[in-house]
C-alpha positions in Angstrom: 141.4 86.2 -76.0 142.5 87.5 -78.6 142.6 90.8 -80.2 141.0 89.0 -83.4 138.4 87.2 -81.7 137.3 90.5 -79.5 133.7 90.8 -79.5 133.0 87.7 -81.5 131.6 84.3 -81.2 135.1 83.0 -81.0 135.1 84.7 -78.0 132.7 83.4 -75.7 134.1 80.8 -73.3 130.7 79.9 -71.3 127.5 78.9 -73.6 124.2 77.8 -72.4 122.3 75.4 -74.7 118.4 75.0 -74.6 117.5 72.0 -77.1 113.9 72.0 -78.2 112.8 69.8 -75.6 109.3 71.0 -73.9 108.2 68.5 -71.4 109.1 66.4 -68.3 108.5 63.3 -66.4 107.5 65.3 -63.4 104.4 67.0 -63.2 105.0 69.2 -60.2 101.8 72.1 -59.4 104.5 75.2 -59.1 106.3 74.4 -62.8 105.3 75.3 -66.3 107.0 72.4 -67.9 104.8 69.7 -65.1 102.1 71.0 -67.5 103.6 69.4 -70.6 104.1 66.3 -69.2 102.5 64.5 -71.8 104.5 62.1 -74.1 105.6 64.1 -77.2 107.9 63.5 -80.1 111.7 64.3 -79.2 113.1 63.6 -82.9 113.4 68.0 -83.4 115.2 67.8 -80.1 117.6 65.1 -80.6 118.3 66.6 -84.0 119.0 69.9 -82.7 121.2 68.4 -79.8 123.3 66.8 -82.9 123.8 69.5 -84.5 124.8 71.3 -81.8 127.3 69.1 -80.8 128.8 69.1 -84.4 129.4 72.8 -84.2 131.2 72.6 -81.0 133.2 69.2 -82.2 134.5 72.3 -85.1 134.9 75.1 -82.7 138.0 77.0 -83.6 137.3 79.6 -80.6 138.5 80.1 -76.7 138.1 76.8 -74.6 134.3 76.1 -73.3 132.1 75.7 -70.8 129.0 74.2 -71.5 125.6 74.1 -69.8 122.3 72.6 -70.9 119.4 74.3 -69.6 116.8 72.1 -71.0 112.6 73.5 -70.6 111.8 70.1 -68.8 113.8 66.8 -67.9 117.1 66.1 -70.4 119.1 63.2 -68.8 116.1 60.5 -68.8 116.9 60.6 -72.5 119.9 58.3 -73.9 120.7 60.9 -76.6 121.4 63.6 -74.3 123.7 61.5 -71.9 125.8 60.3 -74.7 125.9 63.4 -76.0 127.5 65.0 -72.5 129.8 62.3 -72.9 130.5 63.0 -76.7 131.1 66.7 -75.7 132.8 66.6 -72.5 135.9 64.0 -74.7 136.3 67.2 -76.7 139.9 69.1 -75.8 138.5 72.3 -76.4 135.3 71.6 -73.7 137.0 72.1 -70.5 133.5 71.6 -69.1 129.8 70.7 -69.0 126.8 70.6 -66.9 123.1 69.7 -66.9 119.9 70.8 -65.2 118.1 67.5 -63.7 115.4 66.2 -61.7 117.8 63.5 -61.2 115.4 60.9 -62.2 117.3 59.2 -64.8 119.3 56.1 -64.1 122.5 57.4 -62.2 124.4 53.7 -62.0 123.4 53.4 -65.9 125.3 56.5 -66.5 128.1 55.8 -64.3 128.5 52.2 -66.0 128.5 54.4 -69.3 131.0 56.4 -68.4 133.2 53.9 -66.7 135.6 53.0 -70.0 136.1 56.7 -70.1 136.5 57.3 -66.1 138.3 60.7 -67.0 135.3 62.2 -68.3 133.8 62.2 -64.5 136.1 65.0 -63.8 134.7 67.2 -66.5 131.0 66.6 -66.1 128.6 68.5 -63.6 125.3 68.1 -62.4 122.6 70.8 -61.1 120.3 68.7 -60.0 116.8 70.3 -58.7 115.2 68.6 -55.6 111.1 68.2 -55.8 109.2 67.4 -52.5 105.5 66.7 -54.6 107.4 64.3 -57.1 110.6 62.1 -55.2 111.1 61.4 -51.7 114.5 63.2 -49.6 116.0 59.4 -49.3 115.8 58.5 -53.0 117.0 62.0 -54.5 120.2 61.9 -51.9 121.1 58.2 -52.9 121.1 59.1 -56.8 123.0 62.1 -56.0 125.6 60.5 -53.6 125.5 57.9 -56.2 127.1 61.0 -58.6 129.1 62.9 -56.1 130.9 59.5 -54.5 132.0 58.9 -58.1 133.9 62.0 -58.6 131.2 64.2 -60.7 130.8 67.5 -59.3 127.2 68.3 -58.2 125.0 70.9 -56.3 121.4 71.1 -55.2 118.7 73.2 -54.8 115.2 73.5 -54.3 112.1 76.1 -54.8 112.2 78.2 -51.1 108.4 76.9 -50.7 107.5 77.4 -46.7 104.8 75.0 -46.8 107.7 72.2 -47.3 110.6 74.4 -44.7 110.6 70.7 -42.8 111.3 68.3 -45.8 113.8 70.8 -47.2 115.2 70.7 -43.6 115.5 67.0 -43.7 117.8 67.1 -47.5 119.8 69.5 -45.8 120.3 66.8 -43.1 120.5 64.0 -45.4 123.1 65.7 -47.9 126.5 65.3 -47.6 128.0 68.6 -46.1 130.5 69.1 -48.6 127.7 69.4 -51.2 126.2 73.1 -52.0 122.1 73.2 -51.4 120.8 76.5 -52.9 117.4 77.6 -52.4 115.4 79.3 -55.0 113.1 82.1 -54.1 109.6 81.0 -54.7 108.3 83.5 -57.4 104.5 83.7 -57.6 103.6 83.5 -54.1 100.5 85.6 -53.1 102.4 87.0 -50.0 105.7 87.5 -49.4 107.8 85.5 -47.2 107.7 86.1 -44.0 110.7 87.0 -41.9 110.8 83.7 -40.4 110.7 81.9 -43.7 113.9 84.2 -44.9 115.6 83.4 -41.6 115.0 79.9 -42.3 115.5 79.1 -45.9 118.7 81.8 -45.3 120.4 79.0 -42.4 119.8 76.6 -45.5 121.3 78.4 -48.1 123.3 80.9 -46.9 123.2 82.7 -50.6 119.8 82.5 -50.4 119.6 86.6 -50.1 120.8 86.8 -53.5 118.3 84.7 -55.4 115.5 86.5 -52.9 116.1 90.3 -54.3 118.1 89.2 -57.8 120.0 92.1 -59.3 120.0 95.1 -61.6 120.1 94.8 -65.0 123.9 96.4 -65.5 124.8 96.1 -69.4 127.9 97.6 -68.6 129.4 94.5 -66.4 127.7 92.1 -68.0 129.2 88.7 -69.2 126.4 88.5 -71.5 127.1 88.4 -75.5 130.5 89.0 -74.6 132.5 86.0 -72.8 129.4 84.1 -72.4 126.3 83.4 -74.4 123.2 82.0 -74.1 121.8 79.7 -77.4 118.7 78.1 -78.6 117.7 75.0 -80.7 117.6 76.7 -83.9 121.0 78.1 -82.6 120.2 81.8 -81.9 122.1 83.9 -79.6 121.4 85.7 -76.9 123.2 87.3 -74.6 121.5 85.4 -71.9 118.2 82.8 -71.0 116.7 86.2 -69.9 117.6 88.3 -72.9 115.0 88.6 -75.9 117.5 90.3 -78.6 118.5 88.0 -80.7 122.8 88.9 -81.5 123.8 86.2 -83.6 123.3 82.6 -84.8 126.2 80.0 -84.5 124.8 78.1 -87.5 125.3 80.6 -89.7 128.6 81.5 -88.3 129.8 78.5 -89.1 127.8 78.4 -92.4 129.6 81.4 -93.9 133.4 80.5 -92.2 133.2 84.0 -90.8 134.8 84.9 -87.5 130.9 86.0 -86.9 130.5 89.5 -84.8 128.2 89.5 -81.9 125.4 92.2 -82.2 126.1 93.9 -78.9 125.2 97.4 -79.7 121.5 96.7 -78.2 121.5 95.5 -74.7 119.3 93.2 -73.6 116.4 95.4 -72.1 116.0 93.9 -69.1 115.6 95.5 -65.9 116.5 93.1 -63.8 118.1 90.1 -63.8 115.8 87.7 -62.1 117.1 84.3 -62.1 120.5 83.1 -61.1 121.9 82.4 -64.4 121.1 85.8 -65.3 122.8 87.8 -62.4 125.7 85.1 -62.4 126.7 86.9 -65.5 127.2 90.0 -63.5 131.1 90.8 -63.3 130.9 92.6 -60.2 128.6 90.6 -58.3 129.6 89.0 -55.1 128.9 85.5 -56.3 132.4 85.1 -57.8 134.3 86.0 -54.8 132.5 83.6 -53.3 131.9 80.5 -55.7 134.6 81.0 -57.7 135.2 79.7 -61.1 132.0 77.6 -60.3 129.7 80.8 -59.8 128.9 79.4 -63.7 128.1 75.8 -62.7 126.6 77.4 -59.1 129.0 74.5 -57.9 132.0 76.4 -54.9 135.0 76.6 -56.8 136.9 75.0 -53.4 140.1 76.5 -52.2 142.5 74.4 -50.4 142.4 74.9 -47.2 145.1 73.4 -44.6 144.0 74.7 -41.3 140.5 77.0 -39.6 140.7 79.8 -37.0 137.4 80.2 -35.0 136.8 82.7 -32.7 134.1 81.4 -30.2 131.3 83.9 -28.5 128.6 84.4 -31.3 131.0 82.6 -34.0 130.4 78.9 -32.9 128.0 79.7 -29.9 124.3 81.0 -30.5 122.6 83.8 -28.3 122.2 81.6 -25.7 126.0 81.0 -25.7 125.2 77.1 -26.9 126.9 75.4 -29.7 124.1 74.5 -32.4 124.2 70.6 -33.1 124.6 71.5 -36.8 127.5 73.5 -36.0 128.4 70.4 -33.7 128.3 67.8 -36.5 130.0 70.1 -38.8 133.1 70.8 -36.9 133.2 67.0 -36.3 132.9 66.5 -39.6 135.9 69.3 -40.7 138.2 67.8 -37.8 138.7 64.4 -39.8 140.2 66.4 -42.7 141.6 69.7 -41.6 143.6 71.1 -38.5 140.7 73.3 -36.2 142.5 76.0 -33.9 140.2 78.4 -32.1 141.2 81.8 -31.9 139.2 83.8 -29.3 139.3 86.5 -25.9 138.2 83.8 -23.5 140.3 81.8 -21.6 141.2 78.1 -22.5 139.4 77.1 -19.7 136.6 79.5 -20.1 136.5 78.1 -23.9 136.9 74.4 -23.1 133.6 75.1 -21.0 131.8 76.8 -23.6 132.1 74.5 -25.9 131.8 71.4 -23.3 134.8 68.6 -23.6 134.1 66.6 -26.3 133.4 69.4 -28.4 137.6 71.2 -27.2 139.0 68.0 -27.9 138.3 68.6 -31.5 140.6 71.5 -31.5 144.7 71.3 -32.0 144.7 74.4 -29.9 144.6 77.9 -30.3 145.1 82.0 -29.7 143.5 82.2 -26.2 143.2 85.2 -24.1 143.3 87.6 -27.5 146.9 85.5 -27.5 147.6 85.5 -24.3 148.4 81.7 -24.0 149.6 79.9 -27.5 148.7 76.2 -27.6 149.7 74.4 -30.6 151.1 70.6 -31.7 152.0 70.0 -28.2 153.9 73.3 -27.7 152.8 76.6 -25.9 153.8 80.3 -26.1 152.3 82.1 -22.7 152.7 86.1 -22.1 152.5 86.2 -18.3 150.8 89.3 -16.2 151.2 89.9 -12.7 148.2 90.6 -10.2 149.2 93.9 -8.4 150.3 93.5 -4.9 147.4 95.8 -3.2 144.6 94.3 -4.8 142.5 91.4 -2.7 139.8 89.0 -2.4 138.0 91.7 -0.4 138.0 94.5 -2.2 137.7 92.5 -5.6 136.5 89.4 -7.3 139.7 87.8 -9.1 139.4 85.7 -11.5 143.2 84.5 -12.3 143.9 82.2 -15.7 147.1 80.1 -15.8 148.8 77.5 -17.2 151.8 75.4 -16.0 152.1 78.4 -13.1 152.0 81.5 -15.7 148.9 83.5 -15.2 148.3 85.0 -18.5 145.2 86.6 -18.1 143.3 87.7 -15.1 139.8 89.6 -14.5 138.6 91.7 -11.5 134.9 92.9 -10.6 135.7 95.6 -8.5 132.2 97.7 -7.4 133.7 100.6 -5.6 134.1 103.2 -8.6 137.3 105.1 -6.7 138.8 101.7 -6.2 138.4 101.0 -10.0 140.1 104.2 -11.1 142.6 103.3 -8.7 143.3 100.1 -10.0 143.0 101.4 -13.5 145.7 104.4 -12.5 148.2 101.5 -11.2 147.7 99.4 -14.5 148.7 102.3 -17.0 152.3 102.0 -16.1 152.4 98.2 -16.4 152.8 95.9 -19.6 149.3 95.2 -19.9 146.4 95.9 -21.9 142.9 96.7 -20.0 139.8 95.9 -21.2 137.3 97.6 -18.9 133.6 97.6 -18.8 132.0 98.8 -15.3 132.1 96.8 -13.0 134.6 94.2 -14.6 138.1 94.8 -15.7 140.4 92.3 -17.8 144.1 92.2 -18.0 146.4 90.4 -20.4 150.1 91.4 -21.5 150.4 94.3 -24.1 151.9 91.8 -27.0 149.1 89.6 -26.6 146.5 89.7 -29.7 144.6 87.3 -32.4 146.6 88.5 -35.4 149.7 88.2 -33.9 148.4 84.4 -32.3 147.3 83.2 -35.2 150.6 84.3 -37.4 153.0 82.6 -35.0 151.1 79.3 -35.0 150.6 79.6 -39.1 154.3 80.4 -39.0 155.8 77.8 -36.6 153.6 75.2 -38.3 154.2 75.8 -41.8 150.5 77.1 -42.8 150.4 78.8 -45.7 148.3 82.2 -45.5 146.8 81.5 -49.2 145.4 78.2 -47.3 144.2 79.5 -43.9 140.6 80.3 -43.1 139.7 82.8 -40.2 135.9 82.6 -39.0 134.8 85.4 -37.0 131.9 87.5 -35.9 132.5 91.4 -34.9 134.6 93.9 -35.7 137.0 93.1 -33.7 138.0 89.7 -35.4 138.4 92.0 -38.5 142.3 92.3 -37.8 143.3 88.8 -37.6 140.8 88.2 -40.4 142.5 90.5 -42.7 145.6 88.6 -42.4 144.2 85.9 -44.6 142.6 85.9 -48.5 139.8 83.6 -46.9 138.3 85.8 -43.9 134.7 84.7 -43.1 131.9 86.7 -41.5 128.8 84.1 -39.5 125.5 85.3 -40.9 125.2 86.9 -37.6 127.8 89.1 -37.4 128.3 92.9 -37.1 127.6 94.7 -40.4 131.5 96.2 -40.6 132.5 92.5 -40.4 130.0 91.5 -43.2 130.8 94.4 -45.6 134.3 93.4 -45.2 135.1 89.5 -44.9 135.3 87.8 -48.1 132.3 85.5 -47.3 129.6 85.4 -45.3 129.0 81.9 -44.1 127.8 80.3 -41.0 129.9 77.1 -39.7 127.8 74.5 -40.8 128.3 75.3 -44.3 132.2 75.5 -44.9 132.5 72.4 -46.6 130.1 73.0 -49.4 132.6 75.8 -49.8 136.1 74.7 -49.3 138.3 72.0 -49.8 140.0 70.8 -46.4 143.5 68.7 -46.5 145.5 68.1 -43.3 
């Protein structure tokens, strides 16, 4: 941006376009638009769309992102499909998206677009999933339709408990690289319950940002400044939200003025109650998390070229099971990226957690806090030695080895002078003792996750930038450190939370990231 262009139109870079549009094809009982279903004249709108798209074909400003916002159903209208595809050819719109229903004709489109096939890579699709108007099996066949051929695409639907199963069943249904949000339900006479934000929350793991929005915070807001929100009659405003009118791009473009944006009133709000309004927030969370996409609500996906899990309470539930979503998932992540686990247990202790089929999955691992290395068929093991004096009879030992090399042993020893006796004998040794009456655990003093998980990244080639750690309590915090993508399980210890970069549970890493052996 330049110094010129500072607080002008020329400077926004993200615009949301609302044509004058007012009705839909869906009539469903929660939405204001299902109550102007009614057939009405679109000629305004598809003037106004024109028009719009002629301003942006003589943009002279920063390069664009476009999204249209429409108050009912766009895309079942020629005119606005061709006029994506008008705008998206433009070199100065590096992007565009489109709020649907997703009832239009998807192949149509695609056969459309296919004598430009370039344009897929530019066009994005927030398509809105309704239980009272389309069925879970047609609405994930026209959006696979999309997503297979290369357009970017998320979903979401209104957080209504009285349809938890059927949004259940999309979840199941959808691809798992694709992003489902869930929209808080506004309106409700009672508040969700604290099942219902447990549930919809293992849906959409975001889903506690839609539920309690934002602060309105003029100061680090987007709004009027980078980004813009504009109307049919093409007035300004800093956002949908906003009431205060700032500018008009018509006029703008009328005068030839490098037009300044009113900014000197902020918008008035209190609170920024939708997403698109609190996505404009500088500082909120969202764009660590999604990215360059927090604007399309589509994960911005960083490469990723290999996963660290830790196990106990990261891939196994309170019962110490491995959810069959989490199950599917890491099947699903195994065809595409190297899976390592990274945990305290033992290999054998893990590979029993986590039954066989489940282990094979892995390429290996940090075992024992790093007590045994396994990786691409080689092994690193930091050996401990039981102490001569201690026996079966006094204490339970539990010795882990591999190819002859215990490197990790436990002992439940009852007897509390026999315990400090031991404990006395193990300061002078090599060791480090984790001890919790009755049980203590012994593996060599070099042993730890960090330092596992940076020799296999190193003798493998992994780039750190491209390495994602999963972990649950503080403890994982210093291997997760190590890495720009550290992720906290929904579950996890709140130092861990307030810390990792995202908070994600297993089964949704792929709407998230992009995985390349």
């Amino acid at each position: 941006m330049t110094m010129e262009n500072e607080g002008s139109l020329l400077s926004v870079r993200r615009i949301y376009y609302r044509g004058k549009l007012n009705s839909c094809n869906y009539t469903c009982s929660y939405c204001p638009f299902g109550k102007k279903s009614h057939p009405t004249s679109t000629t305004q709108d598809k003037q106004a769309w024109n028009r719009f798209i002629t301003a942006i074909e003589q943009w002279k400003g920063e390069s664009l992102q476009l999204f249209i916002i429409p108050y009912g159903e766009a895309l079942i209208h020629r005119y606005y499909r061709e006029g994506i595809m008008q705008l998206a050819a433009l070199p100065q719109v590096a992007g565009i998206s489109c709020q649907t229903n997703l009832s239009f004709p998807a192949d149509e489109w695609l056969d459309e677009l296919r004598a430009t096939p370039a344009l897929r890579g530019k066009i994005k699709i927030w398509a809105s999933f309704h239980p009272e108007m389309t069925s879970v099996e047609k609405f994930v066949r026209q959006l696979h339709t999309l997503h297979n051929a290369a357009i970017q695409v998320c979903a979401g639907a209104v957080g209504n408990p009285s349809v938890k199963n059927t949004l259940a069943d999309l979840r199941d249904a959808l691809m798992p690289d694709i992003y489902l949000f869930i929209n808080a339900m506004q309106g409700l006479k009672s508040p969700l319950s604290d099942e219902d934000i447990r549930f919809f929350t293992q849906l959409d793991n975001l889903f506690k940002y839609d539920l309690r929005n934002a602060p309105a915070q003029w100061e680090n807001c987007s709004g009027g400044r980078s980004a813009c929100f504009i109307d049919w009659k093409g007035d300004i405003f800093a956002c949908p939200r906003s009431k205060v009118k700032i500018g008009n791009l018509y006029q703008s473009q009328k005068t030839g003025q490098n037009q300044k944006l009113d900014t000197s009133l902020p918008c008035q709000r209190k609170v920024c109650d939708c997403y698109i309004a609190f996505s404009n927030l500088t500082n909120h969370p969202l764009h660590d998390i999604l990215g360059k996409g927090t604007f399309w609500r589509i994960p911005d996906k960083s490469l990723i070229t290999a996963v660290f899990f830790d196990v106990d309470g990261t891939l196994t539930d309170v019962q110490g099971k491995v959810p069959e979503s989490y199950a599917n998932t890491l099947r699903y992540m195994a065809q595409s990226v190297p899976l390592y686990l990274a945990t305290s247990l033992s290999m054998e202790q893990a590979r029993r957690k986590l039954g066989k089929t489940l282990f094979s999955l892995f390429k290996g691992g940090a075992f024992a806090d790093g007590g045994l290395l396994l990786y691409d068929g080689q092994n690193r093991c930091l050996p401990v030695e039981l102490l001569p004096d201690v026996n079966g009879e006094s204490a339970k030992i539990t010795a882990y080895s591999y190819e002859g090399q215990v490197y990790k042993y436990s002992m439940l020893v009852y007897e509390k002078e026999q315990r400090e006796n031991i404990l006395s004998q193990l300061k002078a040794k090599p060791y480090q003792v984790f001890y919790k009456p009755p049980l203590i655990t012994v593996v060599h003093k070099e042993a730890g996750k960090k330092k596992g998980v940076l020799h296999i990244c190193k003798v493998l080639a992994f780039p750190l930038e491209q390495v994602l750690i999963v972990g649950n309590s503080q403890k994982d915090w210093e291997m997760m450190s190590a890495v720009p993508h550290s992720c906290a399980v929904m579950n996890s210890e709140p130092f861990l939370k307030e810390h990792a970069r995202y908070t994600l549970n297993p089964d949704r890493l792929p709407a998230f990231f992009r995985f390349r052996k």
